[in-house]
Every structure is written in C-alpha cells, then in structure tokens.
ROZASE-227341 format. One line per field, with one value per residue: x, y, z of N, C-alpha, C, O in turn. Coordinates in nm, 3 decimals. Example, Ala and Ser with C-alpha at 12.3 -4.5 7.8 and 13.67 -1.06 7.14 Angstrom:
n.px	c(1.319,1.285) $
n.py	c(-0.569,-0.225) $
n.pz	c(0.780,0.708) $
ca.px	c(1.230,1.367) $
ca.py	c(-0.450,-0.106) $
ca.pz	c(0.780,0.714) $
c.px	c(1.320,1.290) $
c.py	c(-0.330,0.003) $
c.pz	c(0.780,0.787) $
o.px	c(1.424,1.341) $
o.py	c(-0.332,0.114) $
o.pz	c(0.846,0.804) $
This chain:
n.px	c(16.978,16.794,16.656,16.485,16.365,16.163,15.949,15.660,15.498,15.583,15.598,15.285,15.250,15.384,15.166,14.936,15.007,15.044,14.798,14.601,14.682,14.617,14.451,14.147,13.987,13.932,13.692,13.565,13.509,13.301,12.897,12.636,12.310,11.982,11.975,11.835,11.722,11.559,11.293,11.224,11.071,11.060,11.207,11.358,11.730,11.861,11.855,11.815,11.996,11.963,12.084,12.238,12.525,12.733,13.012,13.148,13.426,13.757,13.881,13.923,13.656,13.686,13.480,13.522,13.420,13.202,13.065,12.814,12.752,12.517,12.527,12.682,12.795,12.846,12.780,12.820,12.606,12.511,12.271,12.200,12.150,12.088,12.233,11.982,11.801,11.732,11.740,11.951,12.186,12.465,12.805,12.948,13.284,13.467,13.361,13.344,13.369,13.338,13.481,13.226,13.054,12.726,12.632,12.373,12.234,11.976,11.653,11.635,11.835,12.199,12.246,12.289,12.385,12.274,12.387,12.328,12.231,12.166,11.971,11.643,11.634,11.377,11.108,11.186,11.359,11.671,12.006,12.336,12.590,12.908,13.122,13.416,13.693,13.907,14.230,14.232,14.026,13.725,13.320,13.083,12.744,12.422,12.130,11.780,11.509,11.307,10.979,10.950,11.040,11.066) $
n.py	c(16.789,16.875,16.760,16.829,16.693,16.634,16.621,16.479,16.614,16.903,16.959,16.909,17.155,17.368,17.356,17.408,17.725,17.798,17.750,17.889,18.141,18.208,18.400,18.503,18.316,18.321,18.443,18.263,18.054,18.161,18.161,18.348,18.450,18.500,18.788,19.088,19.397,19.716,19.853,20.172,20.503,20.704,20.953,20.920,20.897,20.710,20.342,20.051,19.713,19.396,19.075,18.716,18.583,18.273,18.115,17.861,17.760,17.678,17.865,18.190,18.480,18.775,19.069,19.387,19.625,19.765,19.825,19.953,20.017,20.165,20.356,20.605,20.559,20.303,20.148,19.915,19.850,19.820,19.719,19.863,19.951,20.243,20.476,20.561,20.383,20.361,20.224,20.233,20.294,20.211,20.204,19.973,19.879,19.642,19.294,18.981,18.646,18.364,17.995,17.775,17.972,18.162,18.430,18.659,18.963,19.175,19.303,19.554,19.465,19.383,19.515,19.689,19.996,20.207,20.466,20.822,20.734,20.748,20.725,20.578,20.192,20.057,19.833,19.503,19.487,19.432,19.481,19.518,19.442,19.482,19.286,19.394,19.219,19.145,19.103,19.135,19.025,19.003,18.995,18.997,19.058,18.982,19.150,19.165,19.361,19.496,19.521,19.458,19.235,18.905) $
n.pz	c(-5.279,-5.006,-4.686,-4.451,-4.146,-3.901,-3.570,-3.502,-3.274,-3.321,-3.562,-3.585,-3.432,-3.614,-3.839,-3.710,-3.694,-3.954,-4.005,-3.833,-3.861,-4.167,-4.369,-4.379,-4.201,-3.931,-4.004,-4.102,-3.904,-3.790,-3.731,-3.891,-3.804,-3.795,-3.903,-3.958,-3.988,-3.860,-3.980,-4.118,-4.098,-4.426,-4.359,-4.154,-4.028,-3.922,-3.742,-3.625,-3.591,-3.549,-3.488,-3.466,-3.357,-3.396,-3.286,-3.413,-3.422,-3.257,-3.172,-3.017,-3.087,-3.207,-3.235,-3.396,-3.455,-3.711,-4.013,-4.305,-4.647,-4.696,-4.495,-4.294,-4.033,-3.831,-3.487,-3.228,-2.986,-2.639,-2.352,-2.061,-1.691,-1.549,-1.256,-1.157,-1.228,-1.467,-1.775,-2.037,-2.347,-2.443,-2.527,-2.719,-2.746,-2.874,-2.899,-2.742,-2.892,-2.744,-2.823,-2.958,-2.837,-2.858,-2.936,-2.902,-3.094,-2.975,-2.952,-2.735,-2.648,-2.665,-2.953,-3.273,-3.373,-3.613,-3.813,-3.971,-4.198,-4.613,-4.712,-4.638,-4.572,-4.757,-4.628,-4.665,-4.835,-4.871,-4.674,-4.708,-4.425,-4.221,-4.069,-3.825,-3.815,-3.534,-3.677,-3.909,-4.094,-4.221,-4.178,-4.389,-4.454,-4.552,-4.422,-4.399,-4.423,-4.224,-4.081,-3.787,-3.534,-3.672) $
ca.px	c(16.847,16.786,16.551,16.441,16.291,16.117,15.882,15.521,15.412,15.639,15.471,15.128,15.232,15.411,15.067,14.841,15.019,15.031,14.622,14.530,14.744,14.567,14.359,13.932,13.960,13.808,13.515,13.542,13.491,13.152,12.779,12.590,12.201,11.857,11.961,11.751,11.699,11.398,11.262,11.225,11.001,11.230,11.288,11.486,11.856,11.946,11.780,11.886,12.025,11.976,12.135,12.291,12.621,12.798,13.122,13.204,13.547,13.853,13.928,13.806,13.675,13.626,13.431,13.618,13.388,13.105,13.005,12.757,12.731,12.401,12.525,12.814,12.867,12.769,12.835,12.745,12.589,12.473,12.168,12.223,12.038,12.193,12.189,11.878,11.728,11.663,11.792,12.030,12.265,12.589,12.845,13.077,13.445,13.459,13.237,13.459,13.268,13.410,13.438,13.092,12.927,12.610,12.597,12.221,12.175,11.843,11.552,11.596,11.996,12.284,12.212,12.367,12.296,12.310,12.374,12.376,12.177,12.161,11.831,11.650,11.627,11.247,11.064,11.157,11.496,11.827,12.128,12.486,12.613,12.989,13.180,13.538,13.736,14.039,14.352,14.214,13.922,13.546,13.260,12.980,12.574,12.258,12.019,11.642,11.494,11.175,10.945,10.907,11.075,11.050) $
ca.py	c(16.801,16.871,16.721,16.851,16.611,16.695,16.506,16.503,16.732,16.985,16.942,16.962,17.294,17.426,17.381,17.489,17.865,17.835,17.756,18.004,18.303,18.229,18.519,18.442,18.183,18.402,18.493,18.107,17.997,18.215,18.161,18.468,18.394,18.562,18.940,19.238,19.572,19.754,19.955,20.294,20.581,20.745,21.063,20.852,20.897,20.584,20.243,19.945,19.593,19.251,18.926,18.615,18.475,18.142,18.071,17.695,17.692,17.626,17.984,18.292,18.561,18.894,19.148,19.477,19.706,19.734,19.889,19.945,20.098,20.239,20.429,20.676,20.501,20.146,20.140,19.817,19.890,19.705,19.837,19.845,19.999,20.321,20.448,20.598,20.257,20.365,20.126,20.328,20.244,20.205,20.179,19.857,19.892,19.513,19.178,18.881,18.495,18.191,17.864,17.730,18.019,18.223,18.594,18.743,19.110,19.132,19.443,19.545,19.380,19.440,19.585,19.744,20.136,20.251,20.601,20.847,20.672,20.870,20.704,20.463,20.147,19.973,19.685,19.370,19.533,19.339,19.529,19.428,19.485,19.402,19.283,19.383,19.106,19.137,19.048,19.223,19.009,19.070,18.855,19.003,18.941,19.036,19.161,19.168,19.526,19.440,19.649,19.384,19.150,18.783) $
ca.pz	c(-5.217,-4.863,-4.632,-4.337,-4.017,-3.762,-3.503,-3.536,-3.216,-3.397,-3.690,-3.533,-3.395,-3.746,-3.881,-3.677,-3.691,-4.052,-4.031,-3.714,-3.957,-4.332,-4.383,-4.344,-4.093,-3.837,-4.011,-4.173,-3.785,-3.712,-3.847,-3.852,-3.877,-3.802,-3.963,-3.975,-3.966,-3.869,-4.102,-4.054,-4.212,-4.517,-4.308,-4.093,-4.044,-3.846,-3.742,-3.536,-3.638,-3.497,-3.566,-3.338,-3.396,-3.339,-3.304,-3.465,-3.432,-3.169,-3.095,-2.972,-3.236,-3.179,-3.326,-3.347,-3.529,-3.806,-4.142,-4.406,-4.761,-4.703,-4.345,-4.250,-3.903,-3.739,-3.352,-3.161,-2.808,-2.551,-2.293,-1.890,-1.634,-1.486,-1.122,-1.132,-1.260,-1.638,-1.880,-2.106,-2.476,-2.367,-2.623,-2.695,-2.836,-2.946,-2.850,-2.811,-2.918,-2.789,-2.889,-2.907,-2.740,-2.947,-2.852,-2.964,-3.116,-2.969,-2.929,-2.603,-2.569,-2.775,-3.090,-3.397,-3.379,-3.785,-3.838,-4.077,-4.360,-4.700,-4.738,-4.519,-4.715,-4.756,-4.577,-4.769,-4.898,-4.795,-4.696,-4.668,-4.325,-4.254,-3.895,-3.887,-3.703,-3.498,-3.738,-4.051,-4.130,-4.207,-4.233,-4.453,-4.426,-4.582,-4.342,-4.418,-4.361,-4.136,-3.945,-3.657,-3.509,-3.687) $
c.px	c(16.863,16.689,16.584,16.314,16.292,16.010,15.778,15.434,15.447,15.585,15.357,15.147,15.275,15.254,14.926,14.890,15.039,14.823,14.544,14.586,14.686,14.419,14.186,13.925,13.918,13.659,13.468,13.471,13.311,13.021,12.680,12.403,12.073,11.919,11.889,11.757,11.612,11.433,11.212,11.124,11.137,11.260,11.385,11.640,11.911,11.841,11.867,11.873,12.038,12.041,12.206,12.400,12.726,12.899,13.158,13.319,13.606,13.856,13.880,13.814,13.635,13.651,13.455,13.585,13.297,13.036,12.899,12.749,12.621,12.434,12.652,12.894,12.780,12.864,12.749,12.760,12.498,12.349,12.186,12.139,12.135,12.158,12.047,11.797,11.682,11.783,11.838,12.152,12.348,12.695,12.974,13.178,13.449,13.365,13.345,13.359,13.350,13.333,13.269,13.001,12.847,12.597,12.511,12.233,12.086,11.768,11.565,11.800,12.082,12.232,12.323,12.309,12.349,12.271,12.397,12.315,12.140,11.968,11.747,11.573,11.442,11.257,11.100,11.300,11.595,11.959,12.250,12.583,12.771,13.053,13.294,13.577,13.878,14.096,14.292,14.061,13.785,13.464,13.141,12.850,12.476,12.185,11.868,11.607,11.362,11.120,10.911,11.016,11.022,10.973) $
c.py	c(16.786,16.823,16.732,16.730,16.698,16.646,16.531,16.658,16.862,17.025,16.985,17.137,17.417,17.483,17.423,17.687,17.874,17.887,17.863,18.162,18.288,18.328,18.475,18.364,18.251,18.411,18.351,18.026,18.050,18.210,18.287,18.439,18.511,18.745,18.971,19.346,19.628,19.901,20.064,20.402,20.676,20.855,21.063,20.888,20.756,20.499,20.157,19.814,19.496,19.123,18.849,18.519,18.392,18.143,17.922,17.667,17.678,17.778,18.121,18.402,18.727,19.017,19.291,19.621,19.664,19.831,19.838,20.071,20.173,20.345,20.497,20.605,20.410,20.138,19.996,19.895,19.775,19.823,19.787,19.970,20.113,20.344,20.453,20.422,20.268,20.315,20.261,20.247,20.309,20.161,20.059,19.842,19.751,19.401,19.041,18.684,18.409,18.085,17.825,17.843,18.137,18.395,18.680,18.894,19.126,19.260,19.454,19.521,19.484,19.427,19.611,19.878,20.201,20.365,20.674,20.787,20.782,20.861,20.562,20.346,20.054,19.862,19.583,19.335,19.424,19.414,19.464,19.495,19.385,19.413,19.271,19.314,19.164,19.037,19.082,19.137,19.012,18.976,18.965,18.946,18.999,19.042,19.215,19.239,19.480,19.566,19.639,19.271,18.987,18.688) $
c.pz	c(-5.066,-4.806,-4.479,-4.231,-3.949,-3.682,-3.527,-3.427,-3.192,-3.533,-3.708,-3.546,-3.502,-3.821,-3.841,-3.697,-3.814,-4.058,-3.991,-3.808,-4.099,-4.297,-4.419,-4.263,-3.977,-3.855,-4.088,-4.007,-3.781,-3.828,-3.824,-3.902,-3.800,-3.785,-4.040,-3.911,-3.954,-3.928,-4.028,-4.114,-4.298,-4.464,-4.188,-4.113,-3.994,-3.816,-3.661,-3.635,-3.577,-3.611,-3.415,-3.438,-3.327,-3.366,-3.346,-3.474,-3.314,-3.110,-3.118,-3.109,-3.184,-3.266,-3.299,-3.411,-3.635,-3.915,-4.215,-4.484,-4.750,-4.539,-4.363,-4.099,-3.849,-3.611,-3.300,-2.984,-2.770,-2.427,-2.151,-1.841,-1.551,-1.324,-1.096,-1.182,-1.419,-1.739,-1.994,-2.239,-2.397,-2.510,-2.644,-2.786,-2.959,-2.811,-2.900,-2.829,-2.871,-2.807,-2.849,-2.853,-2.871,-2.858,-2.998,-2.936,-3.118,-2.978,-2.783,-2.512,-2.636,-2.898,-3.149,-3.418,-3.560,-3.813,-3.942,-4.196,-4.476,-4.728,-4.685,-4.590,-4.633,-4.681,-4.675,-4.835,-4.777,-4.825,-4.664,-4.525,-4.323,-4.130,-3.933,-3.761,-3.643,-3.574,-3.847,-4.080,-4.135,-4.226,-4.290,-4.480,-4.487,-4.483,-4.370,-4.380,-4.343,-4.065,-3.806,-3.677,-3.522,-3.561) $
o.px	c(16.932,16.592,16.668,16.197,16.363,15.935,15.774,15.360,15.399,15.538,15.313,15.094,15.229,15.227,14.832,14.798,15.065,14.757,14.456,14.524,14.719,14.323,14.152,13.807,13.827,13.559,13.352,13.381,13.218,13.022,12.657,12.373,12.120,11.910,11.863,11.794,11.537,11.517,11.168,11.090,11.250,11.365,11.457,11.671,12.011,11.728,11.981,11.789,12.151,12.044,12.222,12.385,12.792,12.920,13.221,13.350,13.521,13.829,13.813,13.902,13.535,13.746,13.418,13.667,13.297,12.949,12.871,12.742,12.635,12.336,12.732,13.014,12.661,12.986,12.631,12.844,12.441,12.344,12.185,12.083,12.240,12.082,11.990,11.717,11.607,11.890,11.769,12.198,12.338,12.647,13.081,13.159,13.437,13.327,13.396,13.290,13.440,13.212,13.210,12.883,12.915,12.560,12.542,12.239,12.034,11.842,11.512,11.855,12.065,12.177,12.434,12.199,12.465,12.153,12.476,12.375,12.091,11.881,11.798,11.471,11.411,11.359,11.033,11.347,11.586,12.016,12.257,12.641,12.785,13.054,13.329,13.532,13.952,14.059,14.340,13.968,13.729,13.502,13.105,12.829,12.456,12.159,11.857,11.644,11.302,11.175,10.869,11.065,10.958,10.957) $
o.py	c(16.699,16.833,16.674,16.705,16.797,16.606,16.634,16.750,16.936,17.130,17.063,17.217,17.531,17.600,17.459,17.768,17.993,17.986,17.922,18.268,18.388,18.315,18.400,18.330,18.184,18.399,18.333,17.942,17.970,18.236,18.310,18.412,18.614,18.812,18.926,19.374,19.609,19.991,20.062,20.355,20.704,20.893,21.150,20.909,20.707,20.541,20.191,19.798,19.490,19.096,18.897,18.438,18.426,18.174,17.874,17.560,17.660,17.793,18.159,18.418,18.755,19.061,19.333,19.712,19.544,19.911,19.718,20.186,20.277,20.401,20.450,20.604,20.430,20.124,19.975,19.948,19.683,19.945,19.666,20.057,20.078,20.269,20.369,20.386,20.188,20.368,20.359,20.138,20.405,20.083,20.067,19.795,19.756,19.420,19.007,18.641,18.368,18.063,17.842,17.818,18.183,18.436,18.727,18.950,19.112,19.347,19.370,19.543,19.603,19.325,19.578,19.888,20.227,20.392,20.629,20.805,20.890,20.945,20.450,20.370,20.016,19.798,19.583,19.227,19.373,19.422,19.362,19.602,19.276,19.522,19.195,19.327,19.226,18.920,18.994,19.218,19.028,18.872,19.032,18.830,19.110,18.932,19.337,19.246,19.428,19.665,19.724,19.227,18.933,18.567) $
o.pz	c(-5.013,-4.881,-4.410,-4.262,-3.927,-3.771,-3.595,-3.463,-3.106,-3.576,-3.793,-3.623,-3.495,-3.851,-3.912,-3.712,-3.832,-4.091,-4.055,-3.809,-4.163,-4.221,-4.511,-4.249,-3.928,-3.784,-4.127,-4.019,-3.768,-3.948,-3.706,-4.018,-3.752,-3.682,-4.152,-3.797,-4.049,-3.929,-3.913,-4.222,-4.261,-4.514,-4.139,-4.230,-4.045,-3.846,-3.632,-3.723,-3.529,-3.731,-3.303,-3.530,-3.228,-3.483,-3.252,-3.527,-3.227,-2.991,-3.213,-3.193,-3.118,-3.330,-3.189,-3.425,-3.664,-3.878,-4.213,-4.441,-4.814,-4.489,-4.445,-4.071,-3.823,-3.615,-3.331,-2.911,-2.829,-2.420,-2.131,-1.907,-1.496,-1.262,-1.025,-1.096,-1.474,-1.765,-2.021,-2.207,-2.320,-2.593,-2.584,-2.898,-3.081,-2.696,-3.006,-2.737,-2.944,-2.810,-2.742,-2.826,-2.962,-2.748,-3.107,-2.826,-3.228,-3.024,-2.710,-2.404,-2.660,-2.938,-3.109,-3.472,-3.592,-3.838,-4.025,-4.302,-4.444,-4.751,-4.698,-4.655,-4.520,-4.658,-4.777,-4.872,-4.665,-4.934,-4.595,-4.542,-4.378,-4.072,-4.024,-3.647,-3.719,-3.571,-3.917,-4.088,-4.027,-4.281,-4.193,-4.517,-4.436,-4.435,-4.354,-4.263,-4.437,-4.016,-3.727,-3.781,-3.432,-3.576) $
C-alpha cells in the first residue's frame, strides 16, 4: 500500500479544481427568478423574455447562449441609443455574472428576443427556456407567459 502526503494548501488547491471542473456547478452557482414571457397574439412568430439572475457563488458565470423547445432561435440583446439618438436592439454574444452581482432582463433593457415560434404559447402557459453556460453547462427555467409586466 502506498500513501501519498501532501500539505494542506496543496490540498486546498487539489480540491478546489476537482470542485470548479464537476459538471453543473455553474448553473449550481446562479438563481434565476422573476421569468416571463409576454404573450403574444397566436399569429405571432416571436416574443420577448425577461428574467434577473444572481450569481451566489465564488466565480464568474457566463452566459454563452439560449434555447427553447417552443422557438427555432433565442438571441439575447441588449438596447442602446444610436447616433441619431434612437434607442436600438443590439445583439449580445455572451453576458458574463459575477460573484454576487444580479444582471436584470428587463422591458426596455436586456431582453431575450424568441424567434421563430411554431405557435405562440398562451397567457398563463409556462415555457421551458434554457441558458447555455460557458464549459458545457445549462441552467433550465420555467417562464410564465404574461401579457404585462408583473
């Protein structure tokens, strides 16, 4: 039998890169809370998505893309004001969270643009919307299909 030593702030650091590399701990770090979708009339193709999420853990998370079953394509954008002065969707690659900080998908802010729908789902209905993380992982949410903002 062999036995391996080794000091403790060796140790520490063994296990933290086992912990920071186990697969969900990204989307185990972030809380994802007030999602919805505004509802649309059914000859709709697309719709927008709000929600605001927290980061609760040590290290940074970022969001690297976004799907749903009910859509062909989910783009996150963000809205800025161009030269002329008219506020314009602008489109954002990834959205990075750190520690502690809350970044709101608001009416008016960054959004969730949802395209492509086969059929645009009812007021009241809850779809499953899904954030793909840098390093393979996703975090998955129900969002409440609304026709106003809570």
């Amino acid at each position: 039998m062999r036995v391996l030593f080794c000091n403790v702030p060796t140790l520490k650091r063994l296990l933290a890169i086992v912990v920071l590399s186990a697969p969900g701990l990204a989307a185990a770090q972030l809380q994802l809370t007030d999602a919805w979708v505004r509802a649309v009339p059914p000859v709709s193709s697309g719709t927008a998505g709000y929600f605001v999420l927290q980061n609760n853990g040590t290290e940074p998370v970022t969001v690297t893309g976004v799907s749903a079953s009910f859509a062909h394509h989910v783009m996150m954008h963000s809205m800025a004001r161009n030269d002329d002065g008219l506020r314009q969707m602008q489109h954002v690659d990834d959205v990075t969270v750190a520690p502690g900080e809350k970044i709101a998908f608001v009416p008016g802010g960054m959004h969730l643009m949802i395209m492509g729908m086969d059929a645009a789902p009812s007021p009241g209905e809850r779809v499953e919307i899904c954030l793909q993380l840098k390093g393979g992982d996703q975090l998955c949410h129900d969002f409440e299909v609304r026709r106003e903002q809570p």
